[in-house]
N, C-alpha and C positions, 0 to 999 in steps of 0.2 A: 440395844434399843431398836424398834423396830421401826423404819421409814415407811412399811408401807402404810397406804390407807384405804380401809373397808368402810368406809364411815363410824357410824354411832351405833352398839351393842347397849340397851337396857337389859339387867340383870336384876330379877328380883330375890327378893330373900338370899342378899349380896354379902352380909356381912359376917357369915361363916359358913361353913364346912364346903357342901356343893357348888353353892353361888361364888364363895371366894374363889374359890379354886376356877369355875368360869370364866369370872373377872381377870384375873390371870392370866389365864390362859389366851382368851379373847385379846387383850392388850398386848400380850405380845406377838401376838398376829397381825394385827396392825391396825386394831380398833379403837375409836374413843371409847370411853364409858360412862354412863349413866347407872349407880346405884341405888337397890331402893330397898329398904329393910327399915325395921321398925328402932334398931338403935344409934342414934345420929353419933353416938360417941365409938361404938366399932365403924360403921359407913368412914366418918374422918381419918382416921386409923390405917385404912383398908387404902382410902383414896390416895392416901398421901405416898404409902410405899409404893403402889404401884405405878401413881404417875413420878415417883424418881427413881426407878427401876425401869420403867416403859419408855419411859419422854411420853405420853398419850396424854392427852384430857384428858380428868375423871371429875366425874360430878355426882354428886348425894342427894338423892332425896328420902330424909326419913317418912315414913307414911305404914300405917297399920291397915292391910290392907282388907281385914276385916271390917273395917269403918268404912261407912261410904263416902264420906266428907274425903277421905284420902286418897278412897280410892279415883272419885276425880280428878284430886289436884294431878294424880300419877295420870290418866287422861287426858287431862289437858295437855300436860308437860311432852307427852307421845305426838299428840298433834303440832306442838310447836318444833318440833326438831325435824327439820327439812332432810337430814343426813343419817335419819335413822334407818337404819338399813339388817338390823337383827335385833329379836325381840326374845329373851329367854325369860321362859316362865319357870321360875323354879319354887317362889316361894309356895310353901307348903307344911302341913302338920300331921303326926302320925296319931295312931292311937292302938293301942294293942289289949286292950278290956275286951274280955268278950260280951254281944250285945248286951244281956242283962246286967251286967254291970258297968255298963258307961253311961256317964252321964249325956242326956239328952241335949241338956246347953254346950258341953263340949263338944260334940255330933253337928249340931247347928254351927257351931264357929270353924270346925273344920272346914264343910260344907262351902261357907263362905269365903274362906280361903282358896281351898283346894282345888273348887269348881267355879265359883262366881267368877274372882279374880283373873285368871288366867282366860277366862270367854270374855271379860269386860274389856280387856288390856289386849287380848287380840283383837276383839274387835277393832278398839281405837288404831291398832297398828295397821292392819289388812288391809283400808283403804289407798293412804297413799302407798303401800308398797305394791299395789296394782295399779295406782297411777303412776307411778313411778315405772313401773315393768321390773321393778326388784327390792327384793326381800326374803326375811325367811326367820316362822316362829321352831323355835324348838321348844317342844315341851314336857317338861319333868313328872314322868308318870311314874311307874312301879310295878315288877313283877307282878304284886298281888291285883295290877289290874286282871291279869289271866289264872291270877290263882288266891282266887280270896280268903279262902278255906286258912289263910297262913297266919291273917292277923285279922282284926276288928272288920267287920262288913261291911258299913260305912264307910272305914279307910278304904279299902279296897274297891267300890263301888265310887268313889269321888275321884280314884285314879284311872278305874275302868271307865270314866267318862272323858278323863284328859284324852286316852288311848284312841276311842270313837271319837272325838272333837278331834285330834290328828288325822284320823282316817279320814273322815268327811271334807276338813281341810285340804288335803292332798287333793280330797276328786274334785272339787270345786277351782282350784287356785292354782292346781299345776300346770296348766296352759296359758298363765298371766303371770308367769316370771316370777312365783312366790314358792316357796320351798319351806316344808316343813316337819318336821321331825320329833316323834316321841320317843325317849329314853325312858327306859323301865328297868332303871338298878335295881338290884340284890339287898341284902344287906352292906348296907356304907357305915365305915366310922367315922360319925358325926354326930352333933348333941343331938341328931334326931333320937336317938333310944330313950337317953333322960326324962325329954320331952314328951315324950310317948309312952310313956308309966313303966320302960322296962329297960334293961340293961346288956348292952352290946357284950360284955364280959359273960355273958351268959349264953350268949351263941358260939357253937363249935368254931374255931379259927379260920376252919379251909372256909367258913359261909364267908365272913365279912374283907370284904373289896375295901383297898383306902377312897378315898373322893380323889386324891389326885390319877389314879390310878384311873378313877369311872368315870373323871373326866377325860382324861385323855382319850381312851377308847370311845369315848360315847363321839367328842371330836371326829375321830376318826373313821366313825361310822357317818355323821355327819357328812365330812368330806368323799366320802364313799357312797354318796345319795341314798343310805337308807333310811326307807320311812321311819321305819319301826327298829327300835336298838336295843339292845339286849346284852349291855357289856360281859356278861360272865358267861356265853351259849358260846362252843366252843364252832360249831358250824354253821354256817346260814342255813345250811336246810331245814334243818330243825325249825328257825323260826318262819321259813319260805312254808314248809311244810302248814303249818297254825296257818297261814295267810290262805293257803290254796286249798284249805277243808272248810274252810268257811265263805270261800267263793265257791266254791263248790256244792252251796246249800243254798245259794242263790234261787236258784232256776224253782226249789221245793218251796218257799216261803212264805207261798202266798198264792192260792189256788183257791178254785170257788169251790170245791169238796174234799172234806178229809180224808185224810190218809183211810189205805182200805184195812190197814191192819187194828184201824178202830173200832172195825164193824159197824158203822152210822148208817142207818137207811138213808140217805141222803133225800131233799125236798127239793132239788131242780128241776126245775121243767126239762121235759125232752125235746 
């Protein structure tokens, strides 16, 4: 059991595969815990082994955070914990239909999940851990943020925006004591396939990474201050690389005349 203390870790979409394993992991490091998932009968379950395995607080709150009504009460609950001091966004939904076949109401509920949530919930977090001078969100993105082409466009597009919602966090909040970190696992064995209309036994073996496995490294990339995590990229440059070709397009991005290989007679004054 672990003596130390980091304060208070909220963990969403806590009561399996990713998030438990967080949970976990988190608590024996020496965190309380705040769970939050939509089934209050795994959250109990979850809570109870871990705080007699940890010695930590764990606390549940069930909430669909698709619904707005939940999504406040999770909100509110952020603001009232003076100790919360890490904020993991992980709940989320896949989808693997390509566009003409998905349905549009499950696009929208993704949507709501995968992006609302995780920007509503840092919100409520960011404040005080700026008044505070410490914090720090990690948040649960996806390869297919950088490579969409792999599964549904939507999914890929709602996790290509956790990725940018990380970035823009970093340049905003890294000089006020706040730390934050997106992970963009591979395939993980986790009910996310079922849930997502397809089947992990159907992907080659070397693809799929356990969650205990993606958390640990993603931790460790964590504790290694990287922005951007990439548990299965065998070198940083690789992902160093991605980062400094796209800072690198900086300086082109935004010019009052286009490119000359458009051939535009362009209308600026001389």
């Amino acid at each position: 059991m672990s003596t130390k203390t980091f304060g208070t870790a909220l963990v969403t979409g806590a009561s399996s595969g990713i998030g438990a394993v967080y949970a976990d992991r988190l608590a024996r490091r020496g965190y309380d815990l705040i769970l939050v998932a939509r089934s209050k009968d795994k959250l109990d379950a979850l809570a109870k082994h871990i705080a007699k395995s940890t010695g930590r607080d764990v606390r549940i709150l069930a909430a669909d955070l698709t619904l707005d009504v939940d999504l406040r009460r999770v909100e509110q609950l952020i603001g009232e914990v003076t100790d919360l001091t890490l904020l993991v966004n992980n709940a989320g939904v896949g989808a693997t239909a390509p566009l003409l076949q998905a349905d549009v109401g499950k696009m929208t509920d993704l949507i709501a999940l995968n992006v609302t949530a995780p920007t509503r919930l840092a919100y409520a977090a960011v404040p005080g851990f700026v008044a505070r001078g410490n914090g720090a969100v990690v948040n649960i993105s996806s390869i297919v943020a950088i490579a969409p082409e792999l599964l549904n466009g939507v999914y890929g597009g709602s996790k290509a925006f956790v990725l940018a919602l990380t970035q823009s966090m970093h340049h905003e909040l890294a000089d006020k004591g706040v730390k934050v970190q997106a992970v963009l696992p591979g395939a993980t064995a986790t009910d996310f396939w079922p849930v997502a209309g397809s089947a992990v036994e159907n992907l080659p073996k070397d693809w799929v990474m356990s969650a205990e496995d993606m958390v640990d490294a993603s931790l460790a990339g964590f504790d290694a201050g990287e922005l951007v995590t990439i548990p299965s990229v065998e070198t940083t440059a690789l992902v160093d690389g991605l980062e400094a070709a796209r800072r690198a397009l900086f300086p082109e991005l935004s010019k009052s005349v286009p490119a000359s290989r458009y051939g535009v007679e362009t209308n600026v004054a001389a």
